[in-house]
MOPAC internal coordinates of N, CA, C and O (Angstrom, degrees):
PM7 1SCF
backbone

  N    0.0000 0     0.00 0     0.00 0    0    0    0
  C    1.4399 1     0.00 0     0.00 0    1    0    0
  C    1.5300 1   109.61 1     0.00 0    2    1    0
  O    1.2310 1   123.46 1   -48.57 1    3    2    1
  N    1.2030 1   110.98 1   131.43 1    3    2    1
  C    1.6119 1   111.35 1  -177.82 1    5    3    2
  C    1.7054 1   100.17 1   -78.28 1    6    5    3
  O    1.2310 1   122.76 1   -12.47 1    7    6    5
  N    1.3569 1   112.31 1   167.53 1    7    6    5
  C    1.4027 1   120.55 1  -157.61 1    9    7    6
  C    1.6341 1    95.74 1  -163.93 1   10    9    7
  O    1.2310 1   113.97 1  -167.90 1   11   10    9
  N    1.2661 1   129.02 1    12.10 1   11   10    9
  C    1.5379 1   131.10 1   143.13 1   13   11   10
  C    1.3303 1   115.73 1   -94.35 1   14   13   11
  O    1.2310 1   126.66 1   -18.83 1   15   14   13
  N    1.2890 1   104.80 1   161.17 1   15   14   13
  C    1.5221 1    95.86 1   175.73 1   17   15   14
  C    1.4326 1   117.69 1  -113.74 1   18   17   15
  O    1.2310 1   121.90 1   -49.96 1   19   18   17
  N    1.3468 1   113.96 1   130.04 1   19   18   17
  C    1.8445 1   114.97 1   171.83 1   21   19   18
  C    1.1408 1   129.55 1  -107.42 1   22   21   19
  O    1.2310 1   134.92 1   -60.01 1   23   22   21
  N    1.8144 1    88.74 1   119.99 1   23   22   21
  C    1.2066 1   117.49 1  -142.32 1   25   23   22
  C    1.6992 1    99.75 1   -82.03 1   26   25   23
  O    1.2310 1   114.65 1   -51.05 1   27   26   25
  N    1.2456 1   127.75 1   128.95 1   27   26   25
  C    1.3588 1   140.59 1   162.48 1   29   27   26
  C    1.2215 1   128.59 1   -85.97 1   30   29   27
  O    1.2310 1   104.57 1    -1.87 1   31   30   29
  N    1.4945 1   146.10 1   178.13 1   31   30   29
  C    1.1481 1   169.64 1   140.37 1   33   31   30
  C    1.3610 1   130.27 1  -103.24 1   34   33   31
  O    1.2310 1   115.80 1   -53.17 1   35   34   33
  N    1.2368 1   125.58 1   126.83 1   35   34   33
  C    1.8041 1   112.07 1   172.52 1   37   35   34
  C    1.2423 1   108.40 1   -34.13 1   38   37   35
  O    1.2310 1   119.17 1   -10.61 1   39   38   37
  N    1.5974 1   119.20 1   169.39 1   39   38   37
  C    1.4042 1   131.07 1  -179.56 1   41   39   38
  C    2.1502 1    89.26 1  -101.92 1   42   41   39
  O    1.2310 1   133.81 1   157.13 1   43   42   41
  N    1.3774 1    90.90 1   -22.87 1   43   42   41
  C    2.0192 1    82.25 1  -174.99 1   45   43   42
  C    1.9515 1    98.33 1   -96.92 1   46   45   43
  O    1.2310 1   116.77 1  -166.83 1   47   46   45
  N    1.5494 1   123.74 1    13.17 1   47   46   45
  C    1.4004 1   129.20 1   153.36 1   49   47   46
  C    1.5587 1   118.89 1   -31.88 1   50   49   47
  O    1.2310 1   116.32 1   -88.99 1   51   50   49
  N    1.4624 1   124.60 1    91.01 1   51   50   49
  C    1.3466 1   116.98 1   179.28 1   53   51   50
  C    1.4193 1   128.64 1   -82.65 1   54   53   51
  O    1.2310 1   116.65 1  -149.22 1   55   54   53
  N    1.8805 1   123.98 1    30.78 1   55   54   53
  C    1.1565 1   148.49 1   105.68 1   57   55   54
  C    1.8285 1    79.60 1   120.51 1   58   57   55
  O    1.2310 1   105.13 1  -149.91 1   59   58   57
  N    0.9519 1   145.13 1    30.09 1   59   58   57
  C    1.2216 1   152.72 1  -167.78 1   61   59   58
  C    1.5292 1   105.75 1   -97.22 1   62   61   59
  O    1.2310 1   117.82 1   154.33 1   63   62   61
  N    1.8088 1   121.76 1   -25.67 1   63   62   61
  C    1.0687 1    96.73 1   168.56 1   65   63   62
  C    1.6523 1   105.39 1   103.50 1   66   65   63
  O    1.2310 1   132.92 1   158.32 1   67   66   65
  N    1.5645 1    92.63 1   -21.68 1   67   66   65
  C    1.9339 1   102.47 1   174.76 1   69   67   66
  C    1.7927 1    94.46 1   -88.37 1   70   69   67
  O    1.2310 1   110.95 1   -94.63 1   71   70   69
  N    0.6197 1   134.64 1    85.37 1   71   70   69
  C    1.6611 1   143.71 1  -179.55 1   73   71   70
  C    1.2516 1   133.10 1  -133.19 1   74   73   71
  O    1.2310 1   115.76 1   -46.86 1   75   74   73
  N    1.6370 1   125.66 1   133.14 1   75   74   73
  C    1.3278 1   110.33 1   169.98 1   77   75   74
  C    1.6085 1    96.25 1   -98.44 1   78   77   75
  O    1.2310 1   125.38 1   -17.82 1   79   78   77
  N    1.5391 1   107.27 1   162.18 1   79   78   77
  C    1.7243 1   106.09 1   159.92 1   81   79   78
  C    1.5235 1   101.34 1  -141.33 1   82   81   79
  O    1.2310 1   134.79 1   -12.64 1   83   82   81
  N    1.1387 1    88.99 1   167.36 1   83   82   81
  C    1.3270 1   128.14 1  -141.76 1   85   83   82
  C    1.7525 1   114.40 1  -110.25 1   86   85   83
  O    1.2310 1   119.92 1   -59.39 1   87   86   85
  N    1.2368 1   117.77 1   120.61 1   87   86   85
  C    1.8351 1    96.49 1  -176.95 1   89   87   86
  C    2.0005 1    83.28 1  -140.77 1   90   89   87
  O    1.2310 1   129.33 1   -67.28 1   91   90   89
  N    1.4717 1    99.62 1   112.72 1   91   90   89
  C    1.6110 1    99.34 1   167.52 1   93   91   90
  C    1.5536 1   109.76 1  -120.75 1   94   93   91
  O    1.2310 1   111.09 1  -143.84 1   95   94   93
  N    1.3995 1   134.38 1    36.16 1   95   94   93
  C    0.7841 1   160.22 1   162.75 1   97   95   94
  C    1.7005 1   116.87 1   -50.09 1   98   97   95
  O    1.2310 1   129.66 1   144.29 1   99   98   97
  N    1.3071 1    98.98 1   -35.71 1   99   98   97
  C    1.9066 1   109.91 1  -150.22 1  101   99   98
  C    1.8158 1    92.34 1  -102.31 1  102  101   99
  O    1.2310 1   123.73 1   -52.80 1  103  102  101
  N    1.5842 1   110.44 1   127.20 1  103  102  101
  C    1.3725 1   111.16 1  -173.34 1  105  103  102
  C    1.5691 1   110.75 1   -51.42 1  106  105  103
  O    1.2310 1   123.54 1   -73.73 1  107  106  105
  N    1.2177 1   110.82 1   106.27 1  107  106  105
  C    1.9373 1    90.51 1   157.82 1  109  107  106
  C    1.8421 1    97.52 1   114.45 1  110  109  107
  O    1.2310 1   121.75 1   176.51 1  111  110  109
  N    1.2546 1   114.25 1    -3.49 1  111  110  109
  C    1.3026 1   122.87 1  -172.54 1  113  111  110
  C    1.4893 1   122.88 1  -148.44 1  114  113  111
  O    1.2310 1   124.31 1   -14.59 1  115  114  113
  N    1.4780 1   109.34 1   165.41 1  115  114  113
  C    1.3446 1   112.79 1  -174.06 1  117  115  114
  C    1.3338 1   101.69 1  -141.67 1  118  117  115
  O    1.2310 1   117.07 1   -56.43 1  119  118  117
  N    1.4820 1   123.18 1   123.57 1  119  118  117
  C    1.6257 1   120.46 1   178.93 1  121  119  118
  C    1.4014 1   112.30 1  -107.38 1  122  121  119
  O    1.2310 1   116.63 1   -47.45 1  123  122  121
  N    1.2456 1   124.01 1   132.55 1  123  122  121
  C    1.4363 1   118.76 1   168.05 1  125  123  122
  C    1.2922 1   102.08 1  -125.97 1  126  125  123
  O    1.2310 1   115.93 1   -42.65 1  127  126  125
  N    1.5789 1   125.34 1   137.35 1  127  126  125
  C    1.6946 1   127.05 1   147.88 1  129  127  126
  C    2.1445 1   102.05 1  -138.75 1  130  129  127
  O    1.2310 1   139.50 1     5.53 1  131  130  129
  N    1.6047 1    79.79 1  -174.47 1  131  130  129
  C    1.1605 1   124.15 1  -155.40 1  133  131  130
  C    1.5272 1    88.50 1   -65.01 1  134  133  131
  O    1.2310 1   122.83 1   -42.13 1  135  134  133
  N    1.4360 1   112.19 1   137.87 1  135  134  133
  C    1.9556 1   101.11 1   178.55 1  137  135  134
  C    1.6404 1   111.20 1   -93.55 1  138  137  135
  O    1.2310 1   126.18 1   155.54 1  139  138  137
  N    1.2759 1   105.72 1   -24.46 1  139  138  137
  C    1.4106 1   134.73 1   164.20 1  141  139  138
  C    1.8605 1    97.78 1   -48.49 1  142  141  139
  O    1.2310 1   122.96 1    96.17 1  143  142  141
  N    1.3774 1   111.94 1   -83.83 1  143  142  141
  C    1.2756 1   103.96 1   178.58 1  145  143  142
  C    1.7082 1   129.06 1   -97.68 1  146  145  143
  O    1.2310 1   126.69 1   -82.05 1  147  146  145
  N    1.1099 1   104.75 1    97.95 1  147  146  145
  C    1.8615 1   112.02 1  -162.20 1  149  147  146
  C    1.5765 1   106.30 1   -86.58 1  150  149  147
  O    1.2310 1   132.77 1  -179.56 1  151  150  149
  N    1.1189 1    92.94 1     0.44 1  151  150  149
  C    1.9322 1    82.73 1   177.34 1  153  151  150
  C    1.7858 1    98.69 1  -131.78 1  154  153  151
  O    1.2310 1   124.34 1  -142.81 1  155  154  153
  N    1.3930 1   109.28 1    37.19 1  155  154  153
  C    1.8026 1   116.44 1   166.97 1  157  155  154
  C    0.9093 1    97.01 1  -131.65 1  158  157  155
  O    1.2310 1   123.84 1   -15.54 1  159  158  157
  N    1.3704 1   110.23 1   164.46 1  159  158  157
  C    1.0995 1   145.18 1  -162.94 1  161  159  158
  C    1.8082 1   119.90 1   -22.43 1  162  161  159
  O    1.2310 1   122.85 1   -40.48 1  163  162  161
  N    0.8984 1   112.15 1   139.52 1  163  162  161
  C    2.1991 1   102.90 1   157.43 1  165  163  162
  C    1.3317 1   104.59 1  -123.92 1  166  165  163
  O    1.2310 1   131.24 1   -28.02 1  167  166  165
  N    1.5361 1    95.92 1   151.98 1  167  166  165
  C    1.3141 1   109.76 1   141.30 1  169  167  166
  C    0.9279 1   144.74 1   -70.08 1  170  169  167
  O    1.2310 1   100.12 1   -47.36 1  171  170  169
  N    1.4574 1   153.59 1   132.64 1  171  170  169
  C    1.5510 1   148.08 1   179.89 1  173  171  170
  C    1.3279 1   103.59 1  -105.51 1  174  173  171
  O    1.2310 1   116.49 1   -39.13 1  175  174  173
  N    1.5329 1   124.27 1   140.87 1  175  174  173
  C    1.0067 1   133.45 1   172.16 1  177  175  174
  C    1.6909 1   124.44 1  -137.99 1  178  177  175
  O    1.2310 1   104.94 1   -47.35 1  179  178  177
  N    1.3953 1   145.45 1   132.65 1  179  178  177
  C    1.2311 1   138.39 1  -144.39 1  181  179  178
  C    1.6820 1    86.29 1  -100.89 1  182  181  179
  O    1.2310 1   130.55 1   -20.80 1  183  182  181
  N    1.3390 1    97.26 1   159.20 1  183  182  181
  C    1.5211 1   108.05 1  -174.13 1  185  183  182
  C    1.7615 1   123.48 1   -45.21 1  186  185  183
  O    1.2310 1   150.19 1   116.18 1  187  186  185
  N    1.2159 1    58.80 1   -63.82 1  187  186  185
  C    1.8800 1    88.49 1   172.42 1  189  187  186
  C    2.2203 1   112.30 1   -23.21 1  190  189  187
  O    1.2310 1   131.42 1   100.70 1  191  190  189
  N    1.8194 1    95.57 1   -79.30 1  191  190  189
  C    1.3313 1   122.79 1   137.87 1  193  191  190
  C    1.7149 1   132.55 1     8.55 1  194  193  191
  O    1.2310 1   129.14 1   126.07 1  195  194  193
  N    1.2395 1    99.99 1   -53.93 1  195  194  193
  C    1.6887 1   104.60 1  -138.93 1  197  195  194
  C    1.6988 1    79.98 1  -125.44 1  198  197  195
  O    1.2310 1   118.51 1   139.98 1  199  198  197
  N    1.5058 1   120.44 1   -40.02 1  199  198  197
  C    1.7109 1   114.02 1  -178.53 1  201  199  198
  C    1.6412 1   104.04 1   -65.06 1  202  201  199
  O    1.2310 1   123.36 1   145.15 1  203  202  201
  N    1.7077 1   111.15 1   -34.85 1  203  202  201
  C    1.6408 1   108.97 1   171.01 1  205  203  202
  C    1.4981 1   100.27 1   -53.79 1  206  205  203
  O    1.2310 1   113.52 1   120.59 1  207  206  205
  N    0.9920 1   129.86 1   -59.41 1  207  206  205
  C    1.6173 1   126.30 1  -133.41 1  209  207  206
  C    1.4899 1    82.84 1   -79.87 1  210  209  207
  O    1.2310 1   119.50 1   135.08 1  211  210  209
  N    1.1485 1   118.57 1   -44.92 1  211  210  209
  C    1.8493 1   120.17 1  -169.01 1  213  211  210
  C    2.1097 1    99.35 1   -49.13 1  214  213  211
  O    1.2310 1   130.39 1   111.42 1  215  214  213
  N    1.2627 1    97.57 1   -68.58 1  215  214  213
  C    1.3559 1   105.36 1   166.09 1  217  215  214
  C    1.1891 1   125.94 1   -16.94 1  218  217  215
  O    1.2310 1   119.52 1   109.02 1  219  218  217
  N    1.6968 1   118.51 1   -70.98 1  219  218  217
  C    1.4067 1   148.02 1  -150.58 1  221  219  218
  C    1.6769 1    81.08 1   -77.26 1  222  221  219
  O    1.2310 1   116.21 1   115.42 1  223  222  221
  N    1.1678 1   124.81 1   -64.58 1  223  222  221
  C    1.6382 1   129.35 1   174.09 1  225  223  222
  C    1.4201 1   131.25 1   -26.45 1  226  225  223
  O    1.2310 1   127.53 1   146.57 1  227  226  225
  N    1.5969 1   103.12 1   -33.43 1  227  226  225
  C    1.3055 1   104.62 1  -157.90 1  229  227  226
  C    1.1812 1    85.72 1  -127.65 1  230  229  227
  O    1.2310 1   106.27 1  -138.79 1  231  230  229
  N    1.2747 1   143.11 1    41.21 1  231  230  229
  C    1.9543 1   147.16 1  -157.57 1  233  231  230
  C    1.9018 1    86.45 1  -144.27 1  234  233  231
  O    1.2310 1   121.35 1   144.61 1  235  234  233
  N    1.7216 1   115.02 1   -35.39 1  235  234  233
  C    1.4659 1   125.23 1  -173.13 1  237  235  234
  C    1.3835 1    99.15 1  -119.34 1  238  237  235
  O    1.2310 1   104.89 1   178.52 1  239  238  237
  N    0.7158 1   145.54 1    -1.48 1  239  238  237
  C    1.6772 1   117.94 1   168.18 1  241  239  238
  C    1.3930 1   115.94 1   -71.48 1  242  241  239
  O    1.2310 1   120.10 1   180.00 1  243  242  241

């Protein structure tokens, strides 16, 4: 089982570097940070969590 996380980008990312990414890789969790800053901080988020917010996201854009 891998135990780093790989880190993604949206596929609609307009490569500018203003980005969050994304690593849902890790059992039981969801990481998002800053693409700008890759060695600060993340967020963790539980599955459950992060499929709402994905949802709630794409219900308002």
């Amino acid at each position: 089982m891998n135990t780093q996380p790989l880190w993604r980008t949206s596929t609609r990312s307009n490569g500018t570097g203003s980005c969050v990414e994304v690593a849902d890789n890790l059992p039981g969790r969801v990481l998002v940070r800053d693409s700008k800053d890759r060695q600060g901080p993340a967020l963790t988020f539980g599955p459950v969590a992060w499929r709402a917010f994905v949802q709630l996201a794409r219900e308002t854009a």
